[in-house]
N, C-alpha and C positions, 0 to 999 in steps of 0.2 A: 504493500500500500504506500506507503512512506518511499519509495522506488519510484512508483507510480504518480507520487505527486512532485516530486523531483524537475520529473520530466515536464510535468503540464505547466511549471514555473518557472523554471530555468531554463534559458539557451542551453542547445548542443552544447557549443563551444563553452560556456562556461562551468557543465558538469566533466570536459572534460580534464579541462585544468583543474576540478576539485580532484578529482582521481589522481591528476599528476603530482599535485601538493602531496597527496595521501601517500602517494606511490613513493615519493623522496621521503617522507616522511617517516616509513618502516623500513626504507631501505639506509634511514641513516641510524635508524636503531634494531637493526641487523634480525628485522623480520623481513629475510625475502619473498615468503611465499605469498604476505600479502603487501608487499610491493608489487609484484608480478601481478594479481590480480588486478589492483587498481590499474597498472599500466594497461595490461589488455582491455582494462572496460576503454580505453581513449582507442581502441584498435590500432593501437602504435606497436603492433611487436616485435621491433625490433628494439626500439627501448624498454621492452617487455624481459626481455632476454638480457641485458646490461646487467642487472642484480646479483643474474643466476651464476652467469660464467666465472667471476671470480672466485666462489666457492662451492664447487661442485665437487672438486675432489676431497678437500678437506671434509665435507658434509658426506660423502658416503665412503670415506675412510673411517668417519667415528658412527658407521651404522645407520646412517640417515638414507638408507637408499629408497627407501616409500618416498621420500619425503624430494630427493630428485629426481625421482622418476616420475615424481606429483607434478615438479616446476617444469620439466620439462616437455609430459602430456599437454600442457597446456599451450605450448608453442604451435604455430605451423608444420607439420613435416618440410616443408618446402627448407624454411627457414632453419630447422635446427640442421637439415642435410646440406644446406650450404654456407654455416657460421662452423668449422673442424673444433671448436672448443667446447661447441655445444656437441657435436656431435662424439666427440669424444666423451664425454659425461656421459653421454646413453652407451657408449660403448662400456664403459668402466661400471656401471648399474647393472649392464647385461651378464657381465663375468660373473658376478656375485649371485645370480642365479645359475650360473653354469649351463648359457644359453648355448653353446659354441655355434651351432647353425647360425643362430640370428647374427653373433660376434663377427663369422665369417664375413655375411652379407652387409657389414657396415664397414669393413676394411675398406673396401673400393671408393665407400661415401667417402670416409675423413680421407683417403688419398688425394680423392679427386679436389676436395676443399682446400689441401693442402697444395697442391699443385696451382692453382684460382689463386691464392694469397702470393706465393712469390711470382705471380706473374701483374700482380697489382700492388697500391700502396698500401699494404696490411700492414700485419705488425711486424715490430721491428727481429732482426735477425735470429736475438735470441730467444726470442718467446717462440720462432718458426721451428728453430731447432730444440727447443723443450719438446712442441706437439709433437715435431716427428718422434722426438723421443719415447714420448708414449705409445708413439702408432709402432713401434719396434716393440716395446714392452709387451703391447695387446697381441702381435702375431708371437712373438714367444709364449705366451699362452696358449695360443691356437695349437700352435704346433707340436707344443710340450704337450698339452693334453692330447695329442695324438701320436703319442710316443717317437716325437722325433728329438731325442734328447739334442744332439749336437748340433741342429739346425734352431732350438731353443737359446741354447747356450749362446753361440755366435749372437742372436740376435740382439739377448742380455745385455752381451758387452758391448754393442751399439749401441742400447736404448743408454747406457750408462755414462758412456761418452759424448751423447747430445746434452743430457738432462744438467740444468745444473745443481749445484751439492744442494739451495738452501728450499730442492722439491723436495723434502724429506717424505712426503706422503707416497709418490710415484716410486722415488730409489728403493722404500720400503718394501712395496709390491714385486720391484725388478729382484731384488736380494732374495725374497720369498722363492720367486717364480726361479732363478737361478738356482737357488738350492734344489730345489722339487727335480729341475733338471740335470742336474750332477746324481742326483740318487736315484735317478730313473738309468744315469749312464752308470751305476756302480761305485763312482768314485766320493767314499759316502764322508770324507772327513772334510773336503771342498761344503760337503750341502751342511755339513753341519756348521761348518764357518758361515756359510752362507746366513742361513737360517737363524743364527745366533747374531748375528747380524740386522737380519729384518728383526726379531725380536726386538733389540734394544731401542732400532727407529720406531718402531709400532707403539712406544709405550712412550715417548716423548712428544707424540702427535695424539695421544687416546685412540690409538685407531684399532678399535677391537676386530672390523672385519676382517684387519691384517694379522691381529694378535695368536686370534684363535686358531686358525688353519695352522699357522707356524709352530703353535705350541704343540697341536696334535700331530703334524708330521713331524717335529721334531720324537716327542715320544716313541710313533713307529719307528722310527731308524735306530734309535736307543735299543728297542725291544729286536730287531733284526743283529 
């Protein structure tokens, strides 16, 4: 009702910028989801999407994956397939259910977005080389989960070499996924460095998505 009378009193244009005021207003007190909301009621979504990108990884590093995978149902497909930071965030959401079919079919997205960005004025170099760095982390998942430890491995030390140190959240996942692939290859005192490793990052970040998995294959390799 109170919706309804909004409308029959106010300009368009001026319920939109209440939204927008609303929208700055949670996103400067670090409620994005209903930042995001107010922004899409102005049908702006691309400043819709502004809120989400910068913490996506931290937010489904500490378990919040409902809750990015909420901010980012609410985008365009159009648009999260052609912004690689958004799409990456659905890719990093996806893992966590151990999607790998869906994982697969979004590699070619964040490429192709990737490829789009250094052919325009995006962002600057090394933010290009973090993404890619992630797009290397995400196929060593792929491919680890498909028992290709050495083709995991190589990719590891790629994604490790783009990334830089102060991603603690991404390096933590690559440490994780590294170990997993050294003890898929046998060589189990690398994975347990490894793994001891992401351990220590996963607990300096809260990032239980990361914590948990590490601590139980750490166990099985103990018990092996």
């Amino acid at each position: 009702f109170l919706r309804d009378q909004l409308h029959q009193t106010v300009e368009e244009a001026e319920i939109a910028q209440l939204h927008r005021r609303a929208s700055h207003w949670f996103d400067q007190n670090q409620l994005t989801t209903e930042a995001i909301r107010h922004m899409l009621a102005t049908d702006d979504h691309p400043a819709a999407a502004r809120p989400a990108a910068p913490v996506i990884m931290d937010a489904r590093a500490g378990g919040e994956v409902t809750t990015v995978t909420g901010w980012l149902d609410m985008l365009p497909d159009t648009l999260v397939h052609s912004r690689p930071r958004l799409a990456l965030g659905q890719a990093w959401a996806i893992v966590i259910f151990n999607e790998w079919n869906r994982l697969e079919a979004w590699i070619p997205i964040i490429e192709q977005g990737l490829a789009s960005l250094e052919t325009s004025s995006g962002p600057d170099q090394a933010a290009l080389e973090s993404m890619k760095g992630e797009l290397a982390a995400l196929r060593a998942m792929l491919v680890g989960n498909q028992g290709q430890a050495q083709r995991a491995i190589q990719l590891c030390l790629e994604a490790l070499e783009r990334l830089p140190k102060e991603n603690v959240t991404v390096h933590s996942i690559i440490s994780m996924t590294l170990g997993n692939a050294y003890e898929l290859a046998g060589d189990f005192d690398r994975a347990v460095q490894c793994l001891s490793r992401a351990l220590e990052m996963s607990k300096t970040i809260d990032g239980v998505t990361i914590l948990l998995p590490v601590v139980n294959n750490l166990g099985r390799i103990h018990e092996e």
